[in-house]
Structure formats: structure tokens, C-alpha cells
Steps between C-alpha positions, in 0.01 A plus 500: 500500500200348368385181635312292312216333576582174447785590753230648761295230436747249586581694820105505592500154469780367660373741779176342546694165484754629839181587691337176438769324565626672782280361806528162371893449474594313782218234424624520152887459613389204769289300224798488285740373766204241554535405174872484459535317827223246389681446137848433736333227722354356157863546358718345811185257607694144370781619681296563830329139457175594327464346120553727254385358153672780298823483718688440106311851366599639799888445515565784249369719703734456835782729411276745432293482815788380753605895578157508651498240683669610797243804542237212463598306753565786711142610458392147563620477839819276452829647645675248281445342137322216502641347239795332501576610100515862584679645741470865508561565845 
């Protein structure tokens, strides 16, 4: 079999990319759930009380986000939804 190098190369690189990225996973992983539970709160903030001057924009969005929510919430230190829209459990 021959390998070519654009194959090997490839391989060397996403190598080099594993190491790198190795030690610095879990801050990677934890950053993103930062993120994602920041964009939630900025999602769900009218319906907490807080203004939230693209609450229209941000309608479409709900059906895609509402399977996360429970895991949000969960993660936010609320046994129970705070909302009274969604009920997930």
C-alpha cells in the first residue's frame, strides 16, 4: 500500500493538532457551555423579567433551543423551570 503524502501529511497534522489540543479540552469544553448558557439567559431574559430588545428576532429561535433548556436550568441551579411557558419537568 502506498500512502501518499498528502495522506501522511494530513495525518502529521491532525496529530500535532490532538496534542495541542489535548491539555486544553476541558477549558475548551467549559468556555463553550459558558457561552451557550450566556446566549440562553440572553434568549429566555424577557421571560425572566430582564428587557430583551430583540425578544421578536429571538422567537424563531425557541423551538430550536427549548430541548436544552431543561439541561440549562439544571446547570443553573433551578430544580424546576422558571418559566411558566415551558414546562419540561
Amino acid at each position: 500500500m502506498d500512502v501518499s503524502m498528502k495522506d501522511k501529511f494530513k495525518r502529521i497534522v491532525q496529530l500535532y493538532d490532538d496534542m495541542i489540543r489535548l491539555p486544553h479540552k476541558t477549558e475548551i469544553a467549559r468556555e463553550l457551555r459558558d457561552e451557550e448558557d450566556l446566549f440562553l439567559l440572553l434568549l429566555y431574559s424577557d421571560m425572566l423579567g430582564l428587557p430583551n430588545p430583540v425578544f421578536y428576532y429571538t422567537l424563531e429561535l425557541y423551538p430550536y433551543i427549548v430541548e436544552k433548556f431543561h439541561d440549562w436550568h439544571l446547570r443553573m441551579g433551578m430544580e424546576h423551570s422558571p418559566l411558566d411557558g415551558i414546562r419540561c419537568c
